[in-house]
C-alpha positions as CSV (number, residue, x, y, z in Angstrom):
1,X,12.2,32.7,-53.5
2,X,9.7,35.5,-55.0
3,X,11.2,37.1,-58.4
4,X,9.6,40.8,-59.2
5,X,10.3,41.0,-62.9
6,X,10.0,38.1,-65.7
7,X,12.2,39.6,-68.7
8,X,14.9,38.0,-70.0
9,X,16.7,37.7,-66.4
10,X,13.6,36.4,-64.6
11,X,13.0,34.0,-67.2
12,X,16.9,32.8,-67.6
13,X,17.4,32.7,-63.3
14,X,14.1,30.6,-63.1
15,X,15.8,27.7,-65.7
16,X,18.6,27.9,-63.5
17,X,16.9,27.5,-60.1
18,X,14.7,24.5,-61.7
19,X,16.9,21.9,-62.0
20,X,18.8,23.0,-65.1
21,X,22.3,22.6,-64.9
22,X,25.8,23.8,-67.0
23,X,28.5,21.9,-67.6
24,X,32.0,22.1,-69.4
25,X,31.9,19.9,-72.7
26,X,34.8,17.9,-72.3
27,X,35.1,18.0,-76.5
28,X,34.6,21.7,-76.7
29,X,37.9,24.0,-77.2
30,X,37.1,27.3,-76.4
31,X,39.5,29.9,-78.0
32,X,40.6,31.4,-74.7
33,X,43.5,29.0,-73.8
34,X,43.8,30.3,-69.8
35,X,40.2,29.9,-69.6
36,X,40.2,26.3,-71.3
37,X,42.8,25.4,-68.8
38,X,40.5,26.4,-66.0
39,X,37.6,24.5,-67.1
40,X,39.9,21.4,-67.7
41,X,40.4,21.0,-64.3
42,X,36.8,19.9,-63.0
43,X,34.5,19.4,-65.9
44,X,32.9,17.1,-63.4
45,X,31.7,20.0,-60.9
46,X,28.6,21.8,-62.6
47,X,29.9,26.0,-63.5
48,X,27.5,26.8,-60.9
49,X,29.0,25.1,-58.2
50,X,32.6,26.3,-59.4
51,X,34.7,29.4,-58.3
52,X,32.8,32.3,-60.2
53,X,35.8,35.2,-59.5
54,X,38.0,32.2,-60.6
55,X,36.8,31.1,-63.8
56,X,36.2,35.4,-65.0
57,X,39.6,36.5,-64.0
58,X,41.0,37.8,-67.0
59,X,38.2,38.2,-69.1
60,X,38.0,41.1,-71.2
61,X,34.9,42.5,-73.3
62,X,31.7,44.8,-73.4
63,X,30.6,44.6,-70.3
64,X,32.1,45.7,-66.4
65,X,30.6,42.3,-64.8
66,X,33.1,39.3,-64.8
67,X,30.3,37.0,-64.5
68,X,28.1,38.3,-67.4
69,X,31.5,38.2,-69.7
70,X,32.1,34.1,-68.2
71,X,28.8,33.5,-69.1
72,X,28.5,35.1,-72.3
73,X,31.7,33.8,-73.5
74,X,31.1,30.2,-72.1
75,X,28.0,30.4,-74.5
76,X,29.3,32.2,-77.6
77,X,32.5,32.0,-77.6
78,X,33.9,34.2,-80.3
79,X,31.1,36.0,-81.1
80,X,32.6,39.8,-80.9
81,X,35.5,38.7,-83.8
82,X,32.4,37.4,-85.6
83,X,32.6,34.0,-84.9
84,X,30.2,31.5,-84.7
85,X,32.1,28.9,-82.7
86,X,29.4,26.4,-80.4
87,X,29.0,26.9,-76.8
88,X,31.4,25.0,-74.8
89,X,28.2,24.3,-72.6
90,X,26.4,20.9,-72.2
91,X,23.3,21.3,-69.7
92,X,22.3,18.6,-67.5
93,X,18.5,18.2,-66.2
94,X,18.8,17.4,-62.4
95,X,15.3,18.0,-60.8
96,X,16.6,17.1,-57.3
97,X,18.6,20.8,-57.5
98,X,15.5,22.3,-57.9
99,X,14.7,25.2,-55.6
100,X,10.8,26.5,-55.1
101,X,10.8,29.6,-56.8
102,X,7.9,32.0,-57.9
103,X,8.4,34.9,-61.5
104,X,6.1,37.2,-61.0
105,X,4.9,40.2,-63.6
106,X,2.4,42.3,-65.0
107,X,2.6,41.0,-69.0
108,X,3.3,37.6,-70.2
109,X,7.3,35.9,-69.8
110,X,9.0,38.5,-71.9
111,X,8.3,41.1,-69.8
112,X,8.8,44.9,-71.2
113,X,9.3,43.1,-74.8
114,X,5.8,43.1,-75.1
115,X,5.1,46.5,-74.2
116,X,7.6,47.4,-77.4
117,X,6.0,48.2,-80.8
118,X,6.2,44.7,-82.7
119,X,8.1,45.7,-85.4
120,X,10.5,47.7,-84.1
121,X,14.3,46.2,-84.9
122,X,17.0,45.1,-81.8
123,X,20.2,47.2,-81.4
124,X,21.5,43.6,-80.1
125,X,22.5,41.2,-82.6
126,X,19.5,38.7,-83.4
127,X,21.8,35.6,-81.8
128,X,22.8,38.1,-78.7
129,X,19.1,38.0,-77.3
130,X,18.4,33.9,-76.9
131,X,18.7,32.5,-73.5
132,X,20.5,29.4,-72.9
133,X,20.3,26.3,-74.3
134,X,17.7,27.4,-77.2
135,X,19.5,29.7,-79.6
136,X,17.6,32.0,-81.0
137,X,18.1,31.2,-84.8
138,X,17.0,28.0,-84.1
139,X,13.2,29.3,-83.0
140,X,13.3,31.8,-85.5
141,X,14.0,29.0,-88.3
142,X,11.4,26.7,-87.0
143,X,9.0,30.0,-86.6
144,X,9.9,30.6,-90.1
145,X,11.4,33.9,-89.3
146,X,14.3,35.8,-90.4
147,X,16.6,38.4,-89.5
148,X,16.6,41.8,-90.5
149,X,20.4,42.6,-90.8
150,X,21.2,40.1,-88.5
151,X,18.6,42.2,-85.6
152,X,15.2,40.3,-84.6
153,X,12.0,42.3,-84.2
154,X,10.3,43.1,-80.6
155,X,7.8,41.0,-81.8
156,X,9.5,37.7,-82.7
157,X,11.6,38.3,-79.3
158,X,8.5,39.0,-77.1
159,X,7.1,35.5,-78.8
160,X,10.2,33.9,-78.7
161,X,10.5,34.3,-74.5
162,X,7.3,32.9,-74.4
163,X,8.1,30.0,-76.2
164,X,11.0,29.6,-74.1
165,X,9.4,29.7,-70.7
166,X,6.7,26.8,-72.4
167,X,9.9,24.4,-73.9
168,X,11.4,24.9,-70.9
169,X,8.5,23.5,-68.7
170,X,8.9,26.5,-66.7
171,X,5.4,28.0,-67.1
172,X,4.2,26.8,-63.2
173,X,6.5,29.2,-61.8
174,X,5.0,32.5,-63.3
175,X,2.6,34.6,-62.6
176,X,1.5,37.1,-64.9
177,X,-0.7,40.1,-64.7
178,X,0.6,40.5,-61.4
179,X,1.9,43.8,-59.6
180,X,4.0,44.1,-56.3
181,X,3.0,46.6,-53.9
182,X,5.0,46.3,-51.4
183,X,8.5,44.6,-50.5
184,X,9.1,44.4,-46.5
185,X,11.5,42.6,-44.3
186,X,9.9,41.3,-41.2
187,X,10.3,38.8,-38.2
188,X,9.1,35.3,-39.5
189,X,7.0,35.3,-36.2
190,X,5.0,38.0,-36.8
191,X,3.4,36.7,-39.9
192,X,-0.2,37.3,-39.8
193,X,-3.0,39.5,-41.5
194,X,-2.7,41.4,-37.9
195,X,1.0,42.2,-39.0
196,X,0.3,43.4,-42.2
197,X,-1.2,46.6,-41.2
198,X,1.4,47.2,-38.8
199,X,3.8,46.6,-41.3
200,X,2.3,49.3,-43.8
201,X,2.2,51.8,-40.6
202,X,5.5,51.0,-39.9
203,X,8.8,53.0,-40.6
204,X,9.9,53.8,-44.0
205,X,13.1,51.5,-43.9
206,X,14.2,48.4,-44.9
207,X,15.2,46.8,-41.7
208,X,12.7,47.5,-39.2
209,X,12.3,44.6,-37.7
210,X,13.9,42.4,-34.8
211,X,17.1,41.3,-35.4
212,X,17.1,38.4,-33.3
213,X,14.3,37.0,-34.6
214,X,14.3,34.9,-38.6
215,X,14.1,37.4,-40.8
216,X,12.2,36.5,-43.6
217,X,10.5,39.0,-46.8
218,X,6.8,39.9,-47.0
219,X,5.5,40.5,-50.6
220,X,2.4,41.9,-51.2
221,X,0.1,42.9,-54.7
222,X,-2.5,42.0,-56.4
223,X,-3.4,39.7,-59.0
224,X,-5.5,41.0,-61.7
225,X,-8.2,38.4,-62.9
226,X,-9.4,38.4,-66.6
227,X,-12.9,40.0,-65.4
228,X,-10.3,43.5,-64.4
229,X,-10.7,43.0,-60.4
230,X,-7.7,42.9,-58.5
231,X,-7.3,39.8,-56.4
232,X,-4.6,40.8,-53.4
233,X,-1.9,38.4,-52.2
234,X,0.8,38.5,-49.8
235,X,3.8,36.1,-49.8
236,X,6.7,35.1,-47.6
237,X,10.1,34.3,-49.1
238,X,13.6,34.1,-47.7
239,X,14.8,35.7,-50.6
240,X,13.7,38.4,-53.4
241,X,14.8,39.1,-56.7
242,X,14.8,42.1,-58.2
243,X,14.5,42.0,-62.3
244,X,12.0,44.6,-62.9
245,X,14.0,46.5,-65.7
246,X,13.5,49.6,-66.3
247,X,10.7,50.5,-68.9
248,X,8.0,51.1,-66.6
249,X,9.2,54.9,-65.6
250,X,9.9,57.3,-68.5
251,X,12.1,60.2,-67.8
252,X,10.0,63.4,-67.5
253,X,11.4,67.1,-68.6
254,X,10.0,68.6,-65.8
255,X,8.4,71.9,-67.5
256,X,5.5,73.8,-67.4
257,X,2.5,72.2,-69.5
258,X,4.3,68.8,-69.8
259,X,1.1,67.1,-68.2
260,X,-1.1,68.2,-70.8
261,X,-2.9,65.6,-73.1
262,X,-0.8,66.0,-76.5
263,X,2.5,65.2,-74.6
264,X,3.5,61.9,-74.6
265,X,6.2,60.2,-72.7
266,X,6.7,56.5,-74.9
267,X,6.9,55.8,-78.8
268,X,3.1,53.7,-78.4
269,X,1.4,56.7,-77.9
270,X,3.0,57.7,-81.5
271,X,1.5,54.3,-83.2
272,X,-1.5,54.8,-81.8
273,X,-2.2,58.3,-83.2
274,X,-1.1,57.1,-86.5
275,X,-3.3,53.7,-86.5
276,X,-6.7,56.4,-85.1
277,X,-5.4,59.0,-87.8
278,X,-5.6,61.4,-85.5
279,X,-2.1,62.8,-87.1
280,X,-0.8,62.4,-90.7
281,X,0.8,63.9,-93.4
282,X,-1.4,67.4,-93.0
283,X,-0.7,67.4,-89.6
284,X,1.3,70.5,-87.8
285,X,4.7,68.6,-86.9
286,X,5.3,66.0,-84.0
287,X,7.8,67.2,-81.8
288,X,10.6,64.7,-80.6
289,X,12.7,65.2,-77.9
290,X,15.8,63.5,-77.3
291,X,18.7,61.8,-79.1
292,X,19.0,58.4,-77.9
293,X,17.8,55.0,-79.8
294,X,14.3,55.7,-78.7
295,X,14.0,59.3,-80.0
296,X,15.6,57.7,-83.7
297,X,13.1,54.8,-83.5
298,X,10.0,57.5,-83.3
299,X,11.8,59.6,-86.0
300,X,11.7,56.5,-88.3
301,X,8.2,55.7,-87.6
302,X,7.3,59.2,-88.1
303,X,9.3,59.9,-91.1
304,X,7.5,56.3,-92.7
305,X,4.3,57.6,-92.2
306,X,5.5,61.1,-93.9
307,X,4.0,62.9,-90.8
308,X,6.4,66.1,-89.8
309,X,8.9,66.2,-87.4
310,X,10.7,68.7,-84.9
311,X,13.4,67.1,-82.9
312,X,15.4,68.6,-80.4
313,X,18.2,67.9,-78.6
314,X,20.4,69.3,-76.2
315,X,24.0,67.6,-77.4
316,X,25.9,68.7,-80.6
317,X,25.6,66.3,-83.5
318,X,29.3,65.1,-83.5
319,X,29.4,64.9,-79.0
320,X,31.2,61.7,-78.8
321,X,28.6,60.7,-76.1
322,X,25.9,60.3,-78.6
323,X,25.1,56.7,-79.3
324,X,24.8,57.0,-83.4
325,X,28.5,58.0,-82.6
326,X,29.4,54.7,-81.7
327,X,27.6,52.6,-84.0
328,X,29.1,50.8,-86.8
329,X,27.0,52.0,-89.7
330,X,27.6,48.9,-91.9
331,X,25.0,47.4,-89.1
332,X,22.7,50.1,-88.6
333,X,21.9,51.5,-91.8
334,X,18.7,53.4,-90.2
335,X,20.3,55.0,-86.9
336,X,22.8,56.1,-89.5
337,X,20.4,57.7,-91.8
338,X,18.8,59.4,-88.5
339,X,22.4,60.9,-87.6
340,X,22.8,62.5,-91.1
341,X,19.1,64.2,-91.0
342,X,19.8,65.5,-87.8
343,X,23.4,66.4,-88.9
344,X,22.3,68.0,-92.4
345,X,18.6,69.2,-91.6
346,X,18.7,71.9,-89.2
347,X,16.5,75.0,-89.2
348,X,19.6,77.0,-90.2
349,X,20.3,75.2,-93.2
350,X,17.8,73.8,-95.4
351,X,18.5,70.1,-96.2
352,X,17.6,67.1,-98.3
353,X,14.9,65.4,-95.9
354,X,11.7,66.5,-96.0
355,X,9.3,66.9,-93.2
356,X,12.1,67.2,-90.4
357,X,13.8,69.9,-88.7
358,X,16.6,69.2,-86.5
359,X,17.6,71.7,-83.1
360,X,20.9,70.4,-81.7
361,X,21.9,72.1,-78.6
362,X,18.5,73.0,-78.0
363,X,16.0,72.3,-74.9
364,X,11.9,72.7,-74.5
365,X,11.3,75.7,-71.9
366,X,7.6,74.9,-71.8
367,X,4.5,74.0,-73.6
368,X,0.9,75.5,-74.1
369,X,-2.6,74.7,-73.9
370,X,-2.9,76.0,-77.5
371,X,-0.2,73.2,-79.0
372,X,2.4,75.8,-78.5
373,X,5.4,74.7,-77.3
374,X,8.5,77.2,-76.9
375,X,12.0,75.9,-77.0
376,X,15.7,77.6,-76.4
377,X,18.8,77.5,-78.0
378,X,21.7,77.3,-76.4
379,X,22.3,81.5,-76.8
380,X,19.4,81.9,-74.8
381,X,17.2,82.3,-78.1
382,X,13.6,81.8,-77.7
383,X,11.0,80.6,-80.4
384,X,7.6,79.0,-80.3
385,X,6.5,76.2,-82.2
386,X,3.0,75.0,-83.4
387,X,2.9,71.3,-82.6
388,X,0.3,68.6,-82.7
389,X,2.0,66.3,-79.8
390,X,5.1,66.2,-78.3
391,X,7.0,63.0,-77.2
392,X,9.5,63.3,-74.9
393,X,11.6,60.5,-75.4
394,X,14.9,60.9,-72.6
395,X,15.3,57.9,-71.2
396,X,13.3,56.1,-67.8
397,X,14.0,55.0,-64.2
398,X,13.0,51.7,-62.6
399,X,10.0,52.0,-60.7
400,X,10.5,50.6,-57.4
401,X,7.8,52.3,-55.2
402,X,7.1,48.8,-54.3
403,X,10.5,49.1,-52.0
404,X,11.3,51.4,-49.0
405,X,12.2,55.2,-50.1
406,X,11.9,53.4,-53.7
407,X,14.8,51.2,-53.1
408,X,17.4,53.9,-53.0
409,X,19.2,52.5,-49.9
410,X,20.1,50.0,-52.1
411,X,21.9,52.5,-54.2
412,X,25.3,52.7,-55.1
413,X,24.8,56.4,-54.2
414,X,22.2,56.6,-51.6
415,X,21.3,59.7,-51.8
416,X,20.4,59.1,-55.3
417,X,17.8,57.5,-57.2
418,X,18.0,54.0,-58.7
419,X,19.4,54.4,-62.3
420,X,20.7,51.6,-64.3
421,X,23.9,53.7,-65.6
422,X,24.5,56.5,-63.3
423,X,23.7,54.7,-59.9
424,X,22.8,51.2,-60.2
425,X,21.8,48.3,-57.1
426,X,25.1,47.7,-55.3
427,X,26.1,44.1,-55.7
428,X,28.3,41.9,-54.9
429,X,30.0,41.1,-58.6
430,X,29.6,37.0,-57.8
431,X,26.6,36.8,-56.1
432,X,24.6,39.8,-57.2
433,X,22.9,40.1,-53.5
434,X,22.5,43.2,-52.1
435,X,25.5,44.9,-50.5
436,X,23.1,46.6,-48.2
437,X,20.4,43.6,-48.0
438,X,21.3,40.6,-47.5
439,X,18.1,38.0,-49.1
440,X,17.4,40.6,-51.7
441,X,19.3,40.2,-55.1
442,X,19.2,42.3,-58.1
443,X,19.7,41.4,-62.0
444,X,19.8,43.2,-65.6
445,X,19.5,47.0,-65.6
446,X,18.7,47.3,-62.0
447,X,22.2,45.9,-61.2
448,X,23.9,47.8,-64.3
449,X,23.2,45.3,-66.9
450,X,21.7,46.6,-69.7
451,X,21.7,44.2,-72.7
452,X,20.0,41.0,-72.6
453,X,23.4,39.2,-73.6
454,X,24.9,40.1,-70.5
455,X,21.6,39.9,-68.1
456,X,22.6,36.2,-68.0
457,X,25.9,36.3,-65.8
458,X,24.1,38.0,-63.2
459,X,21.2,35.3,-63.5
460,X,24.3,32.5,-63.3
461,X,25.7,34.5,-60.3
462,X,22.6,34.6,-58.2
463,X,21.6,30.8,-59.0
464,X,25.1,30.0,-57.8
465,X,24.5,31.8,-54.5
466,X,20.9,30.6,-53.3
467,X,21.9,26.6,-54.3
468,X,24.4,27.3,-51.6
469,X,22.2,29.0,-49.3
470,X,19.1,26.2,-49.9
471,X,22.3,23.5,-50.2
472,X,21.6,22.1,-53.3
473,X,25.3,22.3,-54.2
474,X,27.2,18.7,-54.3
475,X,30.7,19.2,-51.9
């Protein structure tokens, strides 16, 4: 089994598939009294060997997967009523269930957490973003951490992960600084360097290869070595999973001038501008476009560092859709605090927040080689801007060029791309293979799951399919 991806599900479907194993605790009560019944009746039988669609039916709570709510709830039970009530879990070692299994990924176990600005705070609950077995408190007290609000920094996450993988023992089934190229069914025959090329040459589609023959998958990348060379490598698995997340491929406006130098498309280019004071309080304003978590994150950083902000937006302040509309603001003091500068600091009317300008219902027609960037309201009003960078700041896409037509066959919609809430992978809710693919699975965003609570279900849900297929599973 080849994993593409080691985040959070990578890292949690790898502990699974090396020997580690859930059980019931027969002393545990867990406050859902159909679901205790269920578990009653065979706390011998390991959860992952047990009926999946059995043990979820009913299940109620923040997330469309039955299996990501079992697992979730299995582990925290109570936690949305703000409980703290023990998981009901007691895991078993059993090395003799272990299935072969290679994680591979371009940064260290942690995956896109690295790539975040350290000190940036989690939406999630600090306790929502362990993995099993090794609550996240726990590290942070023997790290001699703490919470921030109850949220946990990118940084102590990213470390945390690591950790994880190295507690765990699981360190000899990842590979980092590694990229896949290429993802390719093909007949298990044909495997040779001679079939590579042909392969490459070969039709843009998924399933171009005999179907009478074994069908097994041909990975391909490269490795890249501490000296910077790229070492190439090619592997053959039965099975692939898909965990890549979805950080690697920032949304992009598609305007004139949006290529230029000064536009950026991710927060980092913002903290690196500030730490090379190239920008600063003098500066002409940094332009910020987009009203999500990321957009409030660089308005923050900007707004510490008292350098000038535009931000636009195409939504009204009070659209229902817009996430600091659904947050609890006893919990997030600083998205709140965005929401009213962008509520009471428009151009229109003059505000209490210095250096920032809020444009709801506005949208960037284009910008200039001079800095100059013009932007519309929603009359059709034109007016130009002097800017020192721009970061547009909308959203991403997976990147799966690595996959035939970038894995959109795989699509709920294919006719669409990939996106983790419009159009995610179709999969099979218990499984999480591949309606469309059989041998290829798909976990966390990719499959629709986008918090690392929930990534876990879909992590329990594969492991519970390929111990049946390898027939690791006890009768």
């Amino acid at each position: 089994i080849v994993f593409s991806g080691n985040g959070p599900s990578g890292i949690c479907l790898s502990y699974l598939l090396s020997g580690y194993t859930p059980y019931f605790n027969r002393e545990s009560l867990h406050p859902h009294p159909i679901l205790q019944r269920k578990l009653e009746e065979m706390p011998e039988v390991s959860i992952l060997d047990q009926d999946l669609d059995y043990l979820s039916e009913g299940l109620e709570g923040r997330s469309q997967s039955p299996v990501a709510l079992l697992f979730d709830t299995l582990q925290r039970p109570d936690t949305d009523f703000g409980g703290t009530a023990e998981s009901v879990l007691t895991w078993k070692h059993e090395p003799d269930r272990a299935i072969p299994h290679l994680v591979l990924g371009r940064n260290a176990p942690g995956g896109a957490w690295h790539s975040i600005e350290g000190s940036m705070v989690t939406l999630s609950r600090g306790e929502w973003m362990g993995l099993p077995d090794l609550p996240f408190k726990e590290w942070l007290k023997q790290a001699k951490r703490g919470l921030r609000n109850n949220r946990a920094t990118a940084e102590d996450i990213a470390q945390y992960y690591q950790h994880y993988v190295m507690k765990k023992g699981l360190q000899k089934n990842f590979r980092c600084s590694t990229v896949v190229t290429s993802v390719r069914k093909v007949s298990a025959k044909s495997i040779s360097n001679h079939a590579q090329k042909d392969l490459q040459e070969s039709s843009d589609s998924l399933w171009n290869s005999n179907e009478q023959s074994t069908k097994v998958f041909q990975v391909d990348g490269f490795f890249k070595t501490m000296e910077g060379d790229k070492e190439p490598f090619s592997i053959c698995a039965e099975n692939v999973v898909l965990a890549t997340g979805t950080y690697d491929n920032p949304t992009w406006l598609g305007i004139k001038g949006e290529n230029l130098s000064y536009v950026h498309h991710q927060l980092s280019g913002l903290e690196e501008a500030v730490k090379n004071n190239s920008i600063g309080i003098m500066s002409d304003p940094v332009l910020i476009v987009g009203a999500g978590l990321t957009a409030a994150d660089a308005i923050l950083f900007a707004h510490n560092c008292n350098i000038p902000v535009i931000h636009v937006f195409r939504r009204r302040v009070s659209d229902p859709g817009l996430i600091f509309n659904q947050l609890p603001k006893t919990m997030y003091p600083e998205y709140h605090k965005v929401h009213q500068m962008m509520k009471e600091q428009t151009a229109a009317c003059a505000g209490p927040y210095e250096c920032y300008i809020s444009l709801p219902e506005h949208h960037v027609l284009s910008f200039g080689k001079d800095k100059k960037c013009i932007i519309q309201d929603k009359n059709g009003c034109q007016k130009t801007y002097e800017i020192s960078m721009a970061f547009v700041l909308t959203g991403s896409n997976p990147n799966l060029s690595f996959l035939p037509n970038n894995g959109t066959d795989l699509a709920i919609d294919s006719d669409q791309p990939v996106n983790p809430k419009r159009n995610p992978i179709d999969v099979d809710p218990f499984t999480y293979e591949c309606a469309q693919e059989k041998g290829i699975y798909a976990l966390g965003p990719l499959a629709g799951d986008n918090f690392v609570r929930f990534v876990q279900g879909g992590a329990l849900a594969a492991a519970s399919s390929l111990l049946k297929k390898a027939n690791k599973n006890p009768p």
